[in-house]
C-alpha positions in Angstrom: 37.8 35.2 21.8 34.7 35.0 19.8 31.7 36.8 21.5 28.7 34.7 22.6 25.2 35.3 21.1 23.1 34.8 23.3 19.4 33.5 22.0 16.1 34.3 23.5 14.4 31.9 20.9 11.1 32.5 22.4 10.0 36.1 21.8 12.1 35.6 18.1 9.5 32.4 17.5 6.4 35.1 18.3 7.6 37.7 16.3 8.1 35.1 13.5 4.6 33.6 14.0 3.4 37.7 13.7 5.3 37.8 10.6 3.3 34.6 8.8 0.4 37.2 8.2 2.1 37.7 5.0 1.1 40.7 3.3 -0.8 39.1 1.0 -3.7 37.1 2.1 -3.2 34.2 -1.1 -0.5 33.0 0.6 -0.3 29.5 1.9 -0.3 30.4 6.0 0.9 28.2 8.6 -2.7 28.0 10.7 -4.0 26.4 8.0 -2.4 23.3 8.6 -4.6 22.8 11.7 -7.3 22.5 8.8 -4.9 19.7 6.8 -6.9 16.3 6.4 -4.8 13.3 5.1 -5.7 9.8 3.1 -4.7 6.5 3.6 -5.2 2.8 2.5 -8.1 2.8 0.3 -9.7 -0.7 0.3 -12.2 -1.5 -2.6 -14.6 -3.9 -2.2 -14.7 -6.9 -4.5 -17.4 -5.7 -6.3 -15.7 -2.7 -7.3 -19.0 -0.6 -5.8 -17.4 1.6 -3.0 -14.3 2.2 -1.5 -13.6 2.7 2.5 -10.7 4.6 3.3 -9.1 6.4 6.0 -9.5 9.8 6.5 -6.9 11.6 9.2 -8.0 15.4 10.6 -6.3 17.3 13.1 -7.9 17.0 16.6 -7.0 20.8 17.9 -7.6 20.4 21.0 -5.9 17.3 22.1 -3.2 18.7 20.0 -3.2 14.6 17.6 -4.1 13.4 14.3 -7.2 11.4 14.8 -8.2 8.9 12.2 -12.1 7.7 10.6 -12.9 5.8 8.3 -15.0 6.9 5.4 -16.9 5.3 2.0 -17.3 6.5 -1.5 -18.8 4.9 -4.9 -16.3 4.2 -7.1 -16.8 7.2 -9.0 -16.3 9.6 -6.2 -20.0 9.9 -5.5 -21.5 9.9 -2.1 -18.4 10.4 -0.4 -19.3 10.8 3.3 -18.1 9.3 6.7 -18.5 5.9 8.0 -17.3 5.3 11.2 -14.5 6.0 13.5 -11.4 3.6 13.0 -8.6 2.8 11.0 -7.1 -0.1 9.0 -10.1 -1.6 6.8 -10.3 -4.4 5.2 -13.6 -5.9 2.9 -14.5 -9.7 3.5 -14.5 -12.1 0.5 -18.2 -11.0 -0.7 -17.8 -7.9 0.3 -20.5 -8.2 2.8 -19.0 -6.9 5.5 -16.1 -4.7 6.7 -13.1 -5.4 8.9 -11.3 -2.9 11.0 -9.6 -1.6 14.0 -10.8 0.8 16.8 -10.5 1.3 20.2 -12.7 -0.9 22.7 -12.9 -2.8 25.1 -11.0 -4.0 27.7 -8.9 -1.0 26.4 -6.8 -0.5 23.8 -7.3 -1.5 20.0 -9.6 -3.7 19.1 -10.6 -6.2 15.9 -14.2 -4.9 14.6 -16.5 -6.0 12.0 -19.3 -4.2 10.5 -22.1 -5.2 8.1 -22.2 -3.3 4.9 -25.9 -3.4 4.6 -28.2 -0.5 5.6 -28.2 -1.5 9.3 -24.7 -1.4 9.9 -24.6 -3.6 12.7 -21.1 -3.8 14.5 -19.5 -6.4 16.4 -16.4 -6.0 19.1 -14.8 -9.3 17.2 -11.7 -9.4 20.2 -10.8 -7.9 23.3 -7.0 -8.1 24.4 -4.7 -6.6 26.4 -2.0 -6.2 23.1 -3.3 -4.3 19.9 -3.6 -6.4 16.9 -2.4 -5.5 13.2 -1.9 -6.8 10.0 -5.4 -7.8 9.3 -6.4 -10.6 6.6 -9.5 -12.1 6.1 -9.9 -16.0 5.6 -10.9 -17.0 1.7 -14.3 -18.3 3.5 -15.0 -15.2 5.2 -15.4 -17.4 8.2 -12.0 -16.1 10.1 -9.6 -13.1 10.0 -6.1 -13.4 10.7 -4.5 -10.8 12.4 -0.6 -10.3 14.3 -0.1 -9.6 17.5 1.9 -9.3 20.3 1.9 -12.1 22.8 4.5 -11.2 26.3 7.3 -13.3 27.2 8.3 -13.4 30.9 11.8 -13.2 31.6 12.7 -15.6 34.6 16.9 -14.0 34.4 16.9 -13.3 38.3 13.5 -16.1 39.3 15.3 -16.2 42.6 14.8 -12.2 43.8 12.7 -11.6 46.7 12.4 -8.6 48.7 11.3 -8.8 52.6 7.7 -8.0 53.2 7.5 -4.2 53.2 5.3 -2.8 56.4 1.7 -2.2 56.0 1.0 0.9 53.7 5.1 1.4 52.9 5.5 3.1 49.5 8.8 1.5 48.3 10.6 2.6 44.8 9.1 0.0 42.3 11.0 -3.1 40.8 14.0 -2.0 38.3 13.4 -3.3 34.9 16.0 -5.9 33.5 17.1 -6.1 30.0 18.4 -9.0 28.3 17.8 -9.2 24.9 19.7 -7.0 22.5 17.1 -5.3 20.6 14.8 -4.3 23.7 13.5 -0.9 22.4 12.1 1.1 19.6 11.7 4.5 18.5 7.9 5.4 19.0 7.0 2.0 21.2 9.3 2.3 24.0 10.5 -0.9 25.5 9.6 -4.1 22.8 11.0 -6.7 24.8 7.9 -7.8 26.7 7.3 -10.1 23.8 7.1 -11.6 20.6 4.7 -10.6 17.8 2.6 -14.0 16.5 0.3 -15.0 14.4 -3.6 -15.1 15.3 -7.0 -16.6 13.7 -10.1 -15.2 14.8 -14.1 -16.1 14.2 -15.0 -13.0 12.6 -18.5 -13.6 14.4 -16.4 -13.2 17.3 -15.1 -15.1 20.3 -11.1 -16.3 21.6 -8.4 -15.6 19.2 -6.1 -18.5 18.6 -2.2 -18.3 18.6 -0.9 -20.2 15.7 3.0 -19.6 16.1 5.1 -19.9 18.8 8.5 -19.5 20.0 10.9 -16.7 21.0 10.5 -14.9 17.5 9.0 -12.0 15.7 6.3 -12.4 12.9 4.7 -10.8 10.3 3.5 -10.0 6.7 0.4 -12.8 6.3 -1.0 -14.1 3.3 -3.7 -16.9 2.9 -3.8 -19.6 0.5 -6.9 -19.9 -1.4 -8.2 -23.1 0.1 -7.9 -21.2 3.6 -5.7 -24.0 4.7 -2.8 -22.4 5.3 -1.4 -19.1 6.4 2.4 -17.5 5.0 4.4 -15.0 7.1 8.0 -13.8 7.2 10.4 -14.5 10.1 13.5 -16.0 11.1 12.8 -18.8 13.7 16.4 -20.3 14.4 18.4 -20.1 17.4 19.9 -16.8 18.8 18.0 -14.9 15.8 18.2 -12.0 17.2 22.4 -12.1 16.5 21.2 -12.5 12.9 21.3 -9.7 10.4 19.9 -9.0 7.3 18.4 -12.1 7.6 14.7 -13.5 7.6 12.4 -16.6 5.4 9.0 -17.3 4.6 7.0 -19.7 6.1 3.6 -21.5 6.2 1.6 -22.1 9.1 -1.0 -24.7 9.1 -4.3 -23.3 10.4 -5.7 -26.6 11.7 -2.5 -28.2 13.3 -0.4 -25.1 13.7 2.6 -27.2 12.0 5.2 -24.9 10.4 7.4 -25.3 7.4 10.1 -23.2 5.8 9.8 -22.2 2.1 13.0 -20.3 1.9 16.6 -21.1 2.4 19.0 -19.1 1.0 21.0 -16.4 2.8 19.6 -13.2 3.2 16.5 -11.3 3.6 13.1 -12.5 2.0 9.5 -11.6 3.3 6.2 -9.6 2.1 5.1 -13.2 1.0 1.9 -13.1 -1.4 0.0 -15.9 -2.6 -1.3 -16.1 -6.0 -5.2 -16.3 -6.6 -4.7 -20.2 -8.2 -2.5 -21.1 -5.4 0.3 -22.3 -7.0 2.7 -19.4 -6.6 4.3 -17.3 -3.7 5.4 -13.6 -4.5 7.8 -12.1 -2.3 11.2 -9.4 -2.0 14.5 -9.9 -0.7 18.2 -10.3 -2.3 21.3 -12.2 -1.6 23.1 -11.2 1.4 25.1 -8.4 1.6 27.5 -6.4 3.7 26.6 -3.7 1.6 24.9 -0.7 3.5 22.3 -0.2 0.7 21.2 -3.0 -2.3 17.6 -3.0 -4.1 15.0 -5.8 -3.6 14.5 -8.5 -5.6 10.9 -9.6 -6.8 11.0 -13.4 -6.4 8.1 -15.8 -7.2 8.2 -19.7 -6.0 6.0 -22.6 -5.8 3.5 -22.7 -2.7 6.0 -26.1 -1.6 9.4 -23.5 -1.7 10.2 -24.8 -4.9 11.6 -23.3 -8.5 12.8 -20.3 -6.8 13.4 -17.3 -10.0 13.8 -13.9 -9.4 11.7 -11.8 -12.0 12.3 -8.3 -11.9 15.0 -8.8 -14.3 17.6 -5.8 -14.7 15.0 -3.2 -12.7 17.5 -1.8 -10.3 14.2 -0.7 -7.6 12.9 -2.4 -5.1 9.3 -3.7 -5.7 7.0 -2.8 -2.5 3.1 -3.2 -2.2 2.7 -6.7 -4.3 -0.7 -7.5 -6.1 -1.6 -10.2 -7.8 -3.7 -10.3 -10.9 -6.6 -12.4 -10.6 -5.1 -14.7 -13.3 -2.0 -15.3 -11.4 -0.1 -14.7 -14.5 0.9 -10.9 -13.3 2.3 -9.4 -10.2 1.6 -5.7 -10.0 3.5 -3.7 -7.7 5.0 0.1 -7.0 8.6 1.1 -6.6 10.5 4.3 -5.8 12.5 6.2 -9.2 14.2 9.2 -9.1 11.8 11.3 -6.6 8.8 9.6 -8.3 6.9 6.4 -7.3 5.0 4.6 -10.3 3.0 1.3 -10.5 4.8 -1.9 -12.5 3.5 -4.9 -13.6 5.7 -8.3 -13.6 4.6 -11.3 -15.7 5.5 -14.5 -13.4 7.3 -15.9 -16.7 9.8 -12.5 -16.6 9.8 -9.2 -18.5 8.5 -6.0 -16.0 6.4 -2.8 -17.6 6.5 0.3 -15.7 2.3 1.1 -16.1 2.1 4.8 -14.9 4.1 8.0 -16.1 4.2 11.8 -14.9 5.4 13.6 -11.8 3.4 12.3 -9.1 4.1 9.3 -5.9 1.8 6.7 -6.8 1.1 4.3 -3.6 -0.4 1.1 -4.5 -3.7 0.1 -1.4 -6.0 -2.9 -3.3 -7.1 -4.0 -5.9 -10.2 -5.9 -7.8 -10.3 -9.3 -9.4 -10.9 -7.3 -12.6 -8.1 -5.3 -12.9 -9.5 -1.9 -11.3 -6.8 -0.3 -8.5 -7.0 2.5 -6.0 -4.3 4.2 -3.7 -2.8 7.5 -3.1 -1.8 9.9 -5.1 0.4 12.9 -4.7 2.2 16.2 -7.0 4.3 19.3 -6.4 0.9 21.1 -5.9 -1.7 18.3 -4.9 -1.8 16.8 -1.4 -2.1 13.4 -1.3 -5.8 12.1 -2.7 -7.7 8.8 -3.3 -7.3 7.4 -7.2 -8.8 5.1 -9.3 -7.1 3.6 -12.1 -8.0 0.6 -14.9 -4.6 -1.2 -14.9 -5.3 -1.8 -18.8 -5.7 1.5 -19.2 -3.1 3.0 -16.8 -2.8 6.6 -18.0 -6.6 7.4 -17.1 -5.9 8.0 -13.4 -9.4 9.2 -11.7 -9.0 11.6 -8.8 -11.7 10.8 -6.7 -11.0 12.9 -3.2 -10.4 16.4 -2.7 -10.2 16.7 0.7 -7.9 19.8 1.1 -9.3 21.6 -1.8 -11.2 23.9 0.9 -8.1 24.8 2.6 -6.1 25.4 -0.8 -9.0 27.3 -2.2 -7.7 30.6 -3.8 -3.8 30.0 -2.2 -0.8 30.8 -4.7 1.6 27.9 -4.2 5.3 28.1 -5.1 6.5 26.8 -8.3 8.7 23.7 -7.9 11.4 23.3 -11.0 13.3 19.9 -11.5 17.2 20.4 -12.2 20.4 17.4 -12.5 23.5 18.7 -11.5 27.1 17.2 -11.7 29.3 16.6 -8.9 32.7 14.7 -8.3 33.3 11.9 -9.4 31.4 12.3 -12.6 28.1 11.9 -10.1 24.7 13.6 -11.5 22.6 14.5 -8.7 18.6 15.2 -8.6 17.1 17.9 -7.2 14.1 20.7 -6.9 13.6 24.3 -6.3 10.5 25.4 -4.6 10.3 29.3 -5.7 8.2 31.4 -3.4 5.2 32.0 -5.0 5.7 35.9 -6.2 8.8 35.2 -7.0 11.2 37.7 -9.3 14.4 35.8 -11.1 15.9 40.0 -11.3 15.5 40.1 -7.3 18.1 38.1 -4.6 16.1 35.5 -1.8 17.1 33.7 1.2 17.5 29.9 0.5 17.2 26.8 2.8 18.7 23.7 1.8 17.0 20.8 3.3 18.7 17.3 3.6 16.9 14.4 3.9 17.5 11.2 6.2 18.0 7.7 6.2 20.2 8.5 4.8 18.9 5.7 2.2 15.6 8.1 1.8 14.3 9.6 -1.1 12.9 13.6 -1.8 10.7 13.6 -4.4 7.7 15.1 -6.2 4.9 15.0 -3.7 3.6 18.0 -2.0 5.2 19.4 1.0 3.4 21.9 3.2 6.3 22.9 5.2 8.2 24.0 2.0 5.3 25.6 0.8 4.9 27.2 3.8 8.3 28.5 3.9 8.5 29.6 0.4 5.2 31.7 1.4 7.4 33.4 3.5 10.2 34.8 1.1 12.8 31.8 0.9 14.2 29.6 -2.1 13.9 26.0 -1.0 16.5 23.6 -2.1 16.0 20.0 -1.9 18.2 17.1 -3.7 18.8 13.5 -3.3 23.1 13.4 -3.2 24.5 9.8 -3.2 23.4 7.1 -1.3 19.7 8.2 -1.7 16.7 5.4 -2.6 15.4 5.3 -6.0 18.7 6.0 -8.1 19.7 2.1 -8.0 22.3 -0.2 -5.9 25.4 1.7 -7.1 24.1 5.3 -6.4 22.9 4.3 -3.1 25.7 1.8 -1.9 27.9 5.0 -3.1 28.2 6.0 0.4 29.9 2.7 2.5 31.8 3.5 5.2 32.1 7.0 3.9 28.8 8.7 5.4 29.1 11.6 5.6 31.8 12.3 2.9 31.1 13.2 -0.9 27.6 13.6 -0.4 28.7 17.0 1.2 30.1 17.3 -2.0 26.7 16.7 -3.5 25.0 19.1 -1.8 27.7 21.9 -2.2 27.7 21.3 -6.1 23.8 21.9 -5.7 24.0 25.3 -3.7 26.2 26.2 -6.1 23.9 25.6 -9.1 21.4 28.1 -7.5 23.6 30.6 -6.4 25.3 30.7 -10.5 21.6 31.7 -11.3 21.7 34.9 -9.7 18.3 35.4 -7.6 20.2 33.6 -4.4 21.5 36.1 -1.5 25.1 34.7 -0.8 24.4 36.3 2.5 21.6 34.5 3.2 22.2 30.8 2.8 20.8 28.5 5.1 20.7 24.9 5.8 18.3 22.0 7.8 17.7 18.5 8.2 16.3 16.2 10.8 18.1 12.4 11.7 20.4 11.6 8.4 20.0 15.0 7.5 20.9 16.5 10.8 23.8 14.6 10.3 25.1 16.1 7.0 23.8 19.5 8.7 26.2 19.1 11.6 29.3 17.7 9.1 28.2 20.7 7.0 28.9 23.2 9.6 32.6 21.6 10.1 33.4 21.7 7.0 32.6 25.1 6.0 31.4 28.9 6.5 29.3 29.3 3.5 25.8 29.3 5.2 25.1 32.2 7.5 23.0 29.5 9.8 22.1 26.5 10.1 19.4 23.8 12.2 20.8 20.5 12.8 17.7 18.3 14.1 17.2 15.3 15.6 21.1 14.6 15.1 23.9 11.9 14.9 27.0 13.4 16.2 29.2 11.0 17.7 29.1 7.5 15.8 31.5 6.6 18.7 28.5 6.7 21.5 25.7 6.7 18.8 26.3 3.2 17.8 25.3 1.4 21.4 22.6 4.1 21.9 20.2 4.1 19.0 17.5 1.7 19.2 19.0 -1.3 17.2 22.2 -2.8 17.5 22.8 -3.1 13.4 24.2 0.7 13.5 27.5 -1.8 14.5 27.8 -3.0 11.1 28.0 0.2 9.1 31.6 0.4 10.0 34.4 -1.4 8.7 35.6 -2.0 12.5 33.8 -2.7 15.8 34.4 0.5 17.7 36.5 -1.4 20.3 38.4 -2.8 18.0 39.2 0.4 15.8 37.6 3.8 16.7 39.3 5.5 14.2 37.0 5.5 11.6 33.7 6.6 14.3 35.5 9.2 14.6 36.5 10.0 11.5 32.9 10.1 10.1 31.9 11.8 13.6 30.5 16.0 13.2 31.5 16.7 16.7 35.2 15.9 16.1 35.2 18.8 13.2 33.3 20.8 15.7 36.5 23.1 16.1 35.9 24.3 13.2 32.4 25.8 13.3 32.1 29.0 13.4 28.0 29.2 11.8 25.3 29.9 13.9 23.9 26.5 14.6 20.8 25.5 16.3 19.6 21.7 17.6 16.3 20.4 18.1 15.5 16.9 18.8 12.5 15.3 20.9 13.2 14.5 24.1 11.8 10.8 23.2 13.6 10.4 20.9 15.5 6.4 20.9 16.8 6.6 17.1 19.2 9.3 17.7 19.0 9.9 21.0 19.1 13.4 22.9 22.7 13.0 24.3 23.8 13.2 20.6 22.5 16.8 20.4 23.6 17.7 24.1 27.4 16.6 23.0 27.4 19.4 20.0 25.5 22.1 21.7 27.6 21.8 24.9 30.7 21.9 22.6 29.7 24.9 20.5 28.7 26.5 23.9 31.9 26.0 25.0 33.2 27.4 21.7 31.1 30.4 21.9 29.5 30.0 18.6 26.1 30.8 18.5 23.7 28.4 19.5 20.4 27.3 21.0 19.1 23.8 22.0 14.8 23.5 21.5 14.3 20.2 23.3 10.8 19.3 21.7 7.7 17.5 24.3 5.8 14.8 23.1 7.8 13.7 20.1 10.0 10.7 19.5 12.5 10.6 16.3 11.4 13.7 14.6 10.0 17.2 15.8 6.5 17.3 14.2 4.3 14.3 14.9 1.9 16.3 16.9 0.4 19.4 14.7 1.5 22.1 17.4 4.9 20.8 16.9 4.9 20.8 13.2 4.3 24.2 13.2 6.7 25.0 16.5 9.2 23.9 13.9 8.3 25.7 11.0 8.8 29.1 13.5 11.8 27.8 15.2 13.3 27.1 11.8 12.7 30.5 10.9 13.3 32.7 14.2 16.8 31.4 14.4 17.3 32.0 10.7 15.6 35.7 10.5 18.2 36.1 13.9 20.7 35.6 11.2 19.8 37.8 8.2 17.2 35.7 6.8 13.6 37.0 6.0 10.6 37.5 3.8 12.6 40.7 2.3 14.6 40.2 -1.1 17.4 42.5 -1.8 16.4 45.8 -3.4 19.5 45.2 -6.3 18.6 43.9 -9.7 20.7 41.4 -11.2 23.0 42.8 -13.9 21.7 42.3 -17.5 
């Protein structure tokens, strides 16, 4: 019977977190991500004067990201804080500024702020329910906002207890769930309500509900003459049974009347009205069964009429729609092949891809003139605010630097680009992060990391975790195998009812590319992921010894007991068969029933918040490889939902786990003292 190793994770994490004081002192070390700032949603004003954006630091000792909101002249000038808040948004004349911030009664709250020197704010609402999605009227007079509004459920109206004696301390009413999508991964419980649509006087004053019903709404765009407001939803009996399915709609801001604008079957929403008024941009496709299909980009009349897709044979989903001030062109981005560029789509047909080179180009706002800002981010340059001319597309503008302090005189790893084949005549992307002295004549550790979705996308913006580890001594791996976003409908759709399957394939064909180049320790292989890839990480395991450890994170190991678990019920329609109808292929496609096979080291962590892939998922492999007497260790993280590092302590609790239980395993700064032959 194979021995137990038994793990004392703890005092491996401290000797790890001594080893990050590398011996050099260029090296990218993990307390400097308690100095990482990030950007976010750059709003311009009309003028095309300054630009607000938000600015996230780490608040060390509430152990959070806290968010404020800071301006800059277009050129970069003057760049200096604001105030606190997030989300802004510019009025019509750019006179003022929109945004949200906590307040009173509690809570976030809708504020607006004059842009003039005095910088007088106003509390615009205060509610019990945080608002979102905020949109200024075309007058300036209102702002729009979503919101959600509770629904009382009268199920049992008829339950009364007896009085309880003066100053008793009874157990507190149990909470009864109806509805079949009643919670969510980072919320908690979502079915106190409905999220609606809401006008506010941005002088302030009482917000006014303009939809109603038992349904969810959201993505609002005005028309021009401020008459009316558009939103996505699906208001028809029982929606909630619906799937894959949603429609635009108008609300009238006056009457409140409603009308539909779509019909067809399937999912349409992200609704955005052209500057003239005549058109309606939006996304969506046909309905499919399929488990992955691009978006369409769709333009119609502002009445629902002359429907026409225009995004022709681009096989990406548009996201972040634009309009030109002309309303002759939609601008948009859209994921490609670990990149993310900005395209422009005439409304009579014919898109243009605007922006080249290796970078993630997100799209925030844009001028009536043409000029465009968002985020911008490279192998070796965090994310920073950019300006670009969208007639002159190739002269991007960086105008933030807001981590250049931290990265001041730190070596990063190279990253290379390679394609590889696999079965079935599949090429598969993928990158090498190199640590940063490395030596092609000297062997190194590797870590293959898997992303999740498993419809997500790796791709070519910086990572400081991978940085970070290849500062300490290891080859990172990192590939997008079938099924992955940005590849098209056929390369992502590749994996129906077969997930896992031949994307193990995918990544094998990829280890193997590294290991043929000779400066990879076949000793010393290792392999992570977190949701889809803790998935492929468990199924990984099953299916083979290569890897002398492995981390399967915030896992799925049982589709069996996943499916009525996670927080969604459309996990149900991934499989060919209701599970109580035909199990077999649950468990087919199910890690833990390969579980008998593992014999690598194999560690689990997963927040115990977690409602996407809940914690029972990990508990059923670790108490099976217990069993087993495989090596193992379960790190159940605090304060974290799906994922292990929203809070900065656990970002970098991960990093050391990651690396403890590897080092336990052979892994390690040190490179083997043999030269490669030749």
């Amino acid at each position: 019977m194979r021995r137990v190793a038994l793990v004392t994770l703890t005092a491996l994490v401290a000797l790890s977190a001594a080893a990050t004081a590398q011996e050099r002192d260029d090296m990218l070390e993990l307390d400097l991500y308690l100095e990482w700032e990030r950007v976010s949603d750059p709003q311009i004003s009309p003028d095309g004067r300054q630009i607000v954006y938000s600015r996230r630091w780490v608040d060390k000792m509430k152990d959070r990201w806290t968010s404020s909101l800071w301006i800059m002249d277009a050129d970069g000038g003057r760049n200096r804080f604001l105030t606190e808040g997030s989300s802004p948004r510019w009025s019509p004349d750019g006179t003022r500024l929109a945004f949200v911030e906590e307040g009173d009664p509690k809570g976030a709250q809708v504020f607006v702020r004059w842009m003039d020197a005095e910088g007088a704010t106003t509390q615009v609402t205060r509610m019990e329910k945080s608002p979102s999605n905020l949109e200024w009227s075309p007058d300036g007079e209102s702002i729009a906002f979503t919101m959600t509004v509770e629904a009382k459920d009268d199920f049992f109206p008829k339950i009364s207890l007896p009085a309880r004696p003066e100053g008793a301390e009874w157990t507190g009413n149990p909470k009864v769930v109806t509805r079949l999508w009643f919670r969510r991964d980072r919320q908690g419980y979502i079915d106190d309500g409905y999220r609606h649509v809401f006008v506010v006087p941005a002088t302030g004053g009482t917000p006014r509900q303009l939809t109603n019903g038992q349904w969810n709404h959201s993505g609002i765009s005005w028309t021009p003459d401020g008459r009316e407001i558009l939103f996505s939803s699906l208001r028809v009996e029982d929606a909630e049974h619906e799937w894959r399915e949603s429609e635009v709609y108008a609300v009238d801001v006056a009457t409140r009347t409603i009308r539909q604008l779509t019909t067809r079957r399937g999912p349409d929403g992200n609704p955005v009205v052209s500057p003239d008024g005549r058109w309606v941009a939006y996304t969506g496709y046909d309905w499919t069964d399929d488990t992955y299909l691009t978006a369409k980009l769709y333009v119609m009349g502002l009445d629902g009429s002359s429907p026409r897709e225009i995004s022709g044979d681009l096989d990406r989903s548009p996201r972040q729609l634009e309009w030109a001030a002309d309303s002759r062109t939609i601008y948009f981005t859209a994921n490609s092949e670990g990149r993310r560029h900005l395209y422009a789509a005439p409304v009579d047909g014919g898109v243009r891809q605007l922006t080249e080179g290796t970078q993630i180009f997100s799209l925030s706002s844009m001028t009536d003139r043409g000029d465009a800002v968002g985020v911008l981010t490279s192998f070796h340059q965090p994310g920073d605010v950019v300006r670009l001319d969208v007639g002159r597309p190739a002269e991007i503008t960086q105008l933030t630097h807001v981590n250049d302090d931290v990265m001041m005189g730190r070596e990063l790893g190279d990253v290379e680009e390679i394609w590889y084949g696999s079965v079935d005549g599949y090429r598969i992307h993928g990158w090498i992060v190199k640590p940063p002295d490395f030596d092609p004549t000297r062997k190194y550790p590797m870590m293959l990391v898997i992303h999740g979705g498993p419809h997500g996308m790796y791709g070519v913006g910086f990572n400081f975790g991978w940085q970070e580890h290849a500062a300490n001594g290891y080859v990172m791996l990192y590939t997008n195998p079938r099924g992955s976003d940005g590849y098209g409908s056929a390369f992502g759709n590749a994996i129906k009812n077969a997930y896992p399957g031949k994307d193990f394939d995918d990544l094998m064909a990829g280890v193997d590319t590294l290991v043929n180049r000779g400066y990879v320790d076949e000793d010393r292989l290792y392999v992570y992921g977190c949701s889809g890839g803790g998935v492929l990480t468990s199924w990984i395991v099953g299916h083979t010894d290569r890897f002398a450890a492995a981390s399967a994170n915030c896992v799925v190991t049982n589709w069996l007991s996943f499916v009525g678990t996670t927080d969604g019920a459309s996990w149900y329609r991934n499989f060919a068969h209701l599970p109580w109808d035909d199990p077999s292929e649950h468990l087919r496609r199910s890690p833990l029933m390969y579980v008998g096979n593992v014999t690598t080291p194999t560690m689990l962590m997963t927040g115990e918040q977690d409602l996407r892939t809940p914690m029972p998922q990990t508990e059923e492999f670790y108490q099976a490889l217990r069993y087993l007497e495989v090596p193992t260790a379960m790190v159940r993280f605090k304060n974290e939902w799906h994922g292990t590092s929203s809070r900065p302590s656990n970002f970098m609790r991960t990093q050391l786990y990651l690396r403890a239980w590897f080092e336990k395993f052979g892994g390690g700064r040190q490179v083997s003292d043999g030269r490669m032959d030749g």
